[in-house]
N, C-alpha and C positions, 0 to 999 in steps of 0.2 A: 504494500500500500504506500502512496508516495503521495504524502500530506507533509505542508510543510507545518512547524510550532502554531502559527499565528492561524493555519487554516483549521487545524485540531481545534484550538480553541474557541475559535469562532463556532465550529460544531455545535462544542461541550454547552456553549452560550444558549447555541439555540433547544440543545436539548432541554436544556435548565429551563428555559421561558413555555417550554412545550410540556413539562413533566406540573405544569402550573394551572395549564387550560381549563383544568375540572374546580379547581378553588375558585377561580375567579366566577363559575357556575354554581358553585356550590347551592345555594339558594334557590337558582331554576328550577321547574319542572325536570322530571326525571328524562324525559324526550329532546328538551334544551339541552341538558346534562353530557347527555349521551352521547347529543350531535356533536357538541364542543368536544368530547373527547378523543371521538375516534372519526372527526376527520380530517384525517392525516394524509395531504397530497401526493402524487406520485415523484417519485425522485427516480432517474437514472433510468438504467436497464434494465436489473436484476433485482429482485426484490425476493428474498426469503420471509420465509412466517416460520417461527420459530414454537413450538411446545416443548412442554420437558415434565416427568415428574408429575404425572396430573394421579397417580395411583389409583385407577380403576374408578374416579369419582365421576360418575355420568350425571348426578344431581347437583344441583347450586349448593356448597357448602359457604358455613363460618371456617376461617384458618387465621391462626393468632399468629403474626410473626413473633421471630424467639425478643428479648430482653438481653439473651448472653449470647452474640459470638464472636469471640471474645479471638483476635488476633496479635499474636505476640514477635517480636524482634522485627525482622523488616517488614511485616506484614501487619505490625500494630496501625493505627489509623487508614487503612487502605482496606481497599472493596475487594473482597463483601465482606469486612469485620469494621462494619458499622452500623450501630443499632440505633433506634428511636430521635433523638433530637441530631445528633449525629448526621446519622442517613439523609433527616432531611434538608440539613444546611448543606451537607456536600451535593444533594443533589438539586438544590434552588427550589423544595418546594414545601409551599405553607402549612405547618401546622393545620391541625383542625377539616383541614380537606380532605375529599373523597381521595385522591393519590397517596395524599399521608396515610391513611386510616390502611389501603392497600400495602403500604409499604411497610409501617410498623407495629407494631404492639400498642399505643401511643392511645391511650382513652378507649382502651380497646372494646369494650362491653357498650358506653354508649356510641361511638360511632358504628357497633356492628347493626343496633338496631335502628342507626339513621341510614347508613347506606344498603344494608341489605346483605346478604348472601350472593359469595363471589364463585367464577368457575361454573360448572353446569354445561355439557354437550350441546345443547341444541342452542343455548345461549353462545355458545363457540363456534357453532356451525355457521349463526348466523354473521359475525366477523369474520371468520373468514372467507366466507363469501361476498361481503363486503371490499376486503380488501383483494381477494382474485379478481373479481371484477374491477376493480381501480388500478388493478398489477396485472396489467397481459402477460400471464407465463412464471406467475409467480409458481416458487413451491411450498409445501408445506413441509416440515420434517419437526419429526417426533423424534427429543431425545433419549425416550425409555423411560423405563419404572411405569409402565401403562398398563401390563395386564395381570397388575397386582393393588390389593388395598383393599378391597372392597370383597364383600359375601356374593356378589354374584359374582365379579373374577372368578374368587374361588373354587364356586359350585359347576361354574361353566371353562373352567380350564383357561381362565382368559378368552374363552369365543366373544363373551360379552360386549369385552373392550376391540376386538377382531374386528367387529363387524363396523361399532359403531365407528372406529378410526378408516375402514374403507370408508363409510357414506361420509365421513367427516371432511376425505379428501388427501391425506393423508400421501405424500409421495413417497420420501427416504425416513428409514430410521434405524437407531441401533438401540442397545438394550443393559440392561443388567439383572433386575427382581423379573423378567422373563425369562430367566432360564433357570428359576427354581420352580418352573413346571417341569424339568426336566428334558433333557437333550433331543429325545423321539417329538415331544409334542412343540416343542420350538420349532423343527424340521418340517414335523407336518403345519405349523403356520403359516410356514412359508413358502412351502414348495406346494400347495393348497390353496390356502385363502388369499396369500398374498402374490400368486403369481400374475405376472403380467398387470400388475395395478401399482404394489409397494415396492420398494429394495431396502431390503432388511443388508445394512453395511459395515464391516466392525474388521478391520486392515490390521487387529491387534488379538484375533483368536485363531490356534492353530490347531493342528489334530498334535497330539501326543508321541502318535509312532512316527511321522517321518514330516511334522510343522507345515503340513500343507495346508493353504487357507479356507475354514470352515465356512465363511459366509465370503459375499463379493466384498471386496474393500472397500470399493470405491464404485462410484454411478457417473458419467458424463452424463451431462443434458443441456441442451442449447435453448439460451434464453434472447427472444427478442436480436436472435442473430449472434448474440455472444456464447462462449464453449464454457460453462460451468460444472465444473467436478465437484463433488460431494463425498468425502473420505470418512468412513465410519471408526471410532473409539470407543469399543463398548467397556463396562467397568472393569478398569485392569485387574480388581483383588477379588474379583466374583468368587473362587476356589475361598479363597480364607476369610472372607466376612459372609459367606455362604455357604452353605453343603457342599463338601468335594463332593459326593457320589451323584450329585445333580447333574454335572458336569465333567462325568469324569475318562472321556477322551479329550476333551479338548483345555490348552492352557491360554492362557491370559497376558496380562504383564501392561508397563508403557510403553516398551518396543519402541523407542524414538528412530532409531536406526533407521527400523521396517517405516514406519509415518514417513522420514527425509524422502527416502527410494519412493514412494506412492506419490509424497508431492512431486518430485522430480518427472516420475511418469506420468502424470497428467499433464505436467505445463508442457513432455515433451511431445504429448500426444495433442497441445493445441489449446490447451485450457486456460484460457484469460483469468477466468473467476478461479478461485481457490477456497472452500470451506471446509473445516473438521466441524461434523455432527460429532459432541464427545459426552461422554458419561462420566469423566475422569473426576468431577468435581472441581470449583475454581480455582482455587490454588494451586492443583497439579497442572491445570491449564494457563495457570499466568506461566509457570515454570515451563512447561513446554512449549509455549510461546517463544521464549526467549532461546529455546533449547533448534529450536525447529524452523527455518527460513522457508520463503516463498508460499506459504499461508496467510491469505487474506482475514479470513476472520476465523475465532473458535466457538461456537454455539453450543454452550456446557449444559451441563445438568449433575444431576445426583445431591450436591448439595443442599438444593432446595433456597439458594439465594435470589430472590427478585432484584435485578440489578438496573433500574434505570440511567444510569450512564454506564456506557464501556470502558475499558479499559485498554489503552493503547501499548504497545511490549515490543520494543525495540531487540530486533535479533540480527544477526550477519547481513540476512537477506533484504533489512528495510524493517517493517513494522507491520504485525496484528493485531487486528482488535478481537477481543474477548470477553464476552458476556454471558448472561447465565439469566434462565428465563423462570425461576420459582417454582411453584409448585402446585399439586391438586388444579391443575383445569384455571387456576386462578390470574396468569399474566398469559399473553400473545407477545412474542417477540418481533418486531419488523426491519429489517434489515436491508436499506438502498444503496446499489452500489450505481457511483457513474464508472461505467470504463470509458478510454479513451484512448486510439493506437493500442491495444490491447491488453491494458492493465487498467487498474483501478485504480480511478483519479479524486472520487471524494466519496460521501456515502450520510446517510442517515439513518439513528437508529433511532426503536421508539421503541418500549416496554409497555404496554399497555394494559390494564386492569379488566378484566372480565367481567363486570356487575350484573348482575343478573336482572335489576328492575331498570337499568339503560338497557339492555338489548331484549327486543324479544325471541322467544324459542323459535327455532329453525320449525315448521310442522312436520319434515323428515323425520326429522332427528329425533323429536317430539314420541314420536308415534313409537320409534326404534327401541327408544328407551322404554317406554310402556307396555312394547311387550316381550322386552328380556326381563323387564323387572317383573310383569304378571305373576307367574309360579312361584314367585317367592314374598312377594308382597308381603302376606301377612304374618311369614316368620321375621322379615325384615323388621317389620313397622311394632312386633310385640314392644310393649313397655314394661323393663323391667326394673325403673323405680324413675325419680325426679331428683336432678342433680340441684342443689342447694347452692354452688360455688361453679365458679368457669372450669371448664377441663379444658386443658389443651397440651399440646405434646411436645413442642418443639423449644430449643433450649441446648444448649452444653452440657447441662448439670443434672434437669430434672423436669418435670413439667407436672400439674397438675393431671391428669390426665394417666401417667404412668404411677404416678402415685397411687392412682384407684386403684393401676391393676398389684401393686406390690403390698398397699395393704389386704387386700383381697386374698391375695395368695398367703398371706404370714397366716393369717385367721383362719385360711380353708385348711392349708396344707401345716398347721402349727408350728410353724418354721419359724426360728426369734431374726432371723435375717434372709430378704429376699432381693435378688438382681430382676430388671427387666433391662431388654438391649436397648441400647441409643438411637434407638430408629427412627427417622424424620418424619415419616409419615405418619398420616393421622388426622382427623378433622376436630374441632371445637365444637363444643358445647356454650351455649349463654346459659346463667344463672335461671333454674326456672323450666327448663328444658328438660323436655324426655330423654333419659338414659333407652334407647333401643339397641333391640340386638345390632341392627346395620351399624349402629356407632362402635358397638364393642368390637363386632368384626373390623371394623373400619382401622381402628388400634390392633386390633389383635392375627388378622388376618393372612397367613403364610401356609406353606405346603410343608412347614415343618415346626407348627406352633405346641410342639410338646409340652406339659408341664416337669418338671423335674422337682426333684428332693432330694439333695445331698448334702453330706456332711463333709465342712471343708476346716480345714485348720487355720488360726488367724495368720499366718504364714500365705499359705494358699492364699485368702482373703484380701491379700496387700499385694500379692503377686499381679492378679486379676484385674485389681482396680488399678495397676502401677503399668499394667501391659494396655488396658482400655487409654489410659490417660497420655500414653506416648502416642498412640493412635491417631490421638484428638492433639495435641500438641506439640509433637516433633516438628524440631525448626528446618527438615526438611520437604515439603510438602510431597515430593515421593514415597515417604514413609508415612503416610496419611491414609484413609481409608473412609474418611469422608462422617463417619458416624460420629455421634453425640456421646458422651460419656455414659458408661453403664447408670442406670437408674437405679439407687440403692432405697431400700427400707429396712429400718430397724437402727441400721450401724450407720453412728454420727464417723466424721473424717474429717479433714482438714485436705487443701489441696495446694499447693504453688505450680501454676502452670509453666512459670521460666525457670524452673530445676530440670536437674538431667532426670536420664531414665532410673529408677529406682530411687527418686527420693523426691517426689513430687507428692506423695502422700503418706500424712502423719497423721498422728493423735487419734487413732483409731479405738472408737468406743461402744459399747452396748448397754444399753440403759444405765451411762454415768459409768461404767468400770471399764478400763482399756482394754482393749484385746488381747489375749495372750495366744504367742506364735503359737506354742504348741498345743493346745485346746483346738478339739473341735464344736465347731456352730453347727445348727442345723439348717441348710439355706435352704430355698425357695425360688426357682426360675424357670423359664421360658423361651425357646426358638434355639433349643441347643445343636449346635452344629456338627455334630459326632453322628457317624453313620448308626453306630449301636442304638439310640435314641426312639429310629423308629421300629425295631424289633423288640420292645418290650413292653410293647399293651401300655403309653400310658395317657392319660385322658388329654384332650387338649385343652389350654391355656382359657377358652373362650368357655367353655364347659364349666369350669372353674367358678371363674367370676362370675357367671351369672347364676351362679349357686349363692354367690353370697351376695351378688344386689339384690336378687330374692329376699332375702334374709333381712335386709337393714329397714323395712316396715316401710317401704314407699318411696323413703326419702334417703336418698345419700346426703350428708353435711359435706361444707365447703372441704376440702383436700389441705390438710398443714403438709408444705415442701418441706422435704427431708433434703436439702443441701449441702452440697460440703461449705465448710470455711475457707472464704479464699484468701491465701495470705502473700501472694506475689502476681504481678502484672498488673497492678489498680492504681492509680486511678487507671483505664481503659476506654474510648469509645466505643467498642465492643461489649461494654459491660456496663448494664443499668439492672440493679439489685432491686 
């Protein structure tokens, strides 16, 4: 990309004045609202639409952005580890408005019930059809985590979300929580439903006996006369923050090597435009960014960061841009490139909010959903109590919402200490709100949500949490994995996130008495990734808890966070307590 300083910024300016459009509407009609927000002129050639991470959610949800993500050494104040008041000064937009309320956590409860419920298929269908029509030749590309989250995924192997992303339009994508349906039914998505319509692309999964490439790499397709290639990066650690036996011919990895050789082939096969669809999560992508020339932009996911400005990363080759489109159905990423003599000469991007009472329902789409969801309806819609307090999931440290299921599980499984995983996904609850089965699946939702029971010594105990926490904080973002810190109950901690590995967690305690290494605890957890797990009859995770929402007489009370103490990297922009 060959933008000079002054033209970057001029960009940046206009995005900041464009990420503003819907405050200065705030007030209008939800049809003024709308108009003001998404319409977004054509710029250039080429124009991508970007999704990511939308987990199986084919209805309008609530989604709380996190309060903690929490960016340390050259990645303190920089995108995306910036939360709340933060986020919004860096990215020029006003407090109080419908973009902020998308963007953060920030009044979260009463802006959800002034703007609505965000995300929802047939509410997406209808944008992007909006913007195909405004984009001769635009694409769509999904960047995974799609046919997973949700009770109908589940039940229907992901055909659910199969279908709805054909009628959605859906061109290129790659994947990662898709291939814990396993390797047979990934193949038949592809070489089935998605023939001749999608290209399923991931230039970084190989087969195990002799590294031949399991999916296409890479897709050319010519736009409005320009030769655009499409390079897939599916989640490099799928085998270890997943089931090996899921997966267990084919290996993973960042492969930047393999990535240089695919860019190289493409531009020598003609290709102006340059895009990675990646899973990598953003940080691995700003680093490979810099690692990796002649890529025009990186269109991330896994993280789950709504990033309304890009980020530009100067490498050998010149400079890409990299962004990252959030999560559950709830942002559209739009991407203009002008080319000129056959590169890319400027471009505009726009992160756009999905609200569900600005756009109306696609009636396709509408219908599509109505009748995957029919057969399950009413196991979906059961109410098994009324939550008292917010649930919601997302966080570094903890979130309401996993709290439910860790007390849950201490009380069913009488366990004085219980983990649940760091997993991004998930939707919100407001104060007031039916606990339904579809939310608990929502949380709870995997093709390997076993419950567990085992006894670990406080030794083990500090291992685990010392092994999550380098995960979440190693100052290399290659050794990152994108997940949130294990959710604990019971056992209070301390944590310093800018210590090396083993000594970032201390003061380990159980009701007021430290831990002792050699003592065992009786813990309590969930989504174990050990093949043995699923050979031994044990109930799942979802079964569990709503044994004990049953129980609590109606009403769940608000959730007290079980946090750790954090005693290094604060003050932080990444961190509002």
């Amino acid at each position: 990309m060959d933008l000079t300083k002054r033209e970057f910024l001029q960009v940046m300016g206009a995005a900041s004045i464009a990420g503003m459009a819907l405050g200065r509407h705030a007030q209008a009609d939800a049809a003024q609202s709308g108009e003001a927000l998404y319409d977004l002129p054509r710029f250039g050639q080429v124009s991508f639409l970007h999704m990511t991470d939308c987990h199986a959610q084919l209805l309008p949800i609530h989604f709380r952005e996190p309060s903690i993500n929490m960016g340390l050494g050259s990645m303190n104040g920089k995108w995306p580890h910036l939360v709340g008041e933060h986020l919004l000064k860096a990215a020029g937009v006003p407090d109080g408005t419908a973009t902020a309320h998308a963007l953060t956590y920030l009044n979260f409860e009463t802006a959800a019930k002034r703007y609505g419920k965000v995300g929802g298929f047939a509410h997406l269908a209808t944008l992007v059809k909006q913007l195909k029509d405004s984009r001769p030749g635009a694409l769509l590309l999904d960047g995974g985590d799609t046919w997973q989250g949700s009770g109908t995924a589940l039940w229907t192997q992901g055909q659910d979300m199969v279908d709805a992303c054909k009628l959605l339009g859906v061109d290129v994508m790659t994947g990662h929580w898709e291939f814990t349906l396993g390797m047979e039914r990934v193949k038949e998505i592809i070489e089935k439903d998605f023939a001749n319509r999608v290209d399923f692309v991931a230039q970084n999964v190989k087969t195990n006996d002799f590294g031949d490439p399991v999916f296409k790499p890479y897709v050319i397709r010519e736009m409005n006369g320009v030769s655009c290639a499409i390079i897939g990066q599916a989640f490099p650690y799928t085998p270890i923050a997943n089931p090996r036996y899921m997966v267990a011919d084919w290996e993973f990895g960042i492969q930047d090597e393999n990535l240089q050789k695919m860019v190289d082939e493409v531009r020598a096969k003609g290709a102006q435009v340059v895009v990675v669809l990646s899973h990598n999560g953003m940080d691995v992508d700003l680093k490979m960014a810099s690692r990796v020339s002649g890529i025009d932009a990186i269109l991330g996911g896994h993280t789950h960061d709504g990033m309304p400005v890009p980020t530009l990363v100067s490498n050998k080759g010149g400079q890409t841009l990299v962004t990252n489109a959030g999560s559950n159905g709830k942002f559209l990423g739009v991407l203009d490139f002008e080319v000129k003599a056959g590169k890319v000469t400027d471009f505009r991007y726009k992160l756009l909010p999905v609200f569900a009472q600005y756009l109306r329902a696609d009636p396709a789409m509408a219908e599509l959903i109505r009748k995957i969801r029919a057969p399950f309806e009413t196991k979906l819609q059961e109410r098994l109590a009324i939550s008292e307090g917010l649930l919601y999931r997302r966080g570094n440290f903890n979130g309401t919402g996993d709290q439910l299921l860790v007390d849950a599980l201490m009380d069913v499984q009488g366990a004085e200490i219980a983990f649940s995983p760091g997993f991004r996904w998930g939707t919100t609850l407001l104060p007031g709100q039916a606990i339904t089965r579809e939310w608990l699946l929502d949380m709870t939702a995997t093709t390997y949500s076993y419950a567990t029971v085992t006894e670990m010594t406080g030794e083990t105990l500090k291992t685990i949490l010392e092994d999550v926490c380098d995960n979440l904080f190693n100052p290399d973002p290659y050794y990152q994995q994108g997940g949130d810190m294990v959710r604990v109950g019971g056992l209070q901690f301390s944590c310093d996130p800018t210590a090396t590995m083993g000594r970032r967690i201390g003061n380990m305690r159980l009701k007021g008495k430290p831990i002792d290494a050699g003592k065992k605890y009786k813990v309590a957890g969930w989504a174990p990734v050990a093949e043995e797990a699923r050979q031994q009859n044990l109930p799942m995770v979802w079964d569990l808890v709503e044994k004990w929402l049953k129980a609590q007489g109606g009403r769940v009370k608000p959730r007290q966070l079980n946090a750790p103490h954090i005693t290094g990297g604060l003050p932080n922009p990444g961190y509002a307590a």
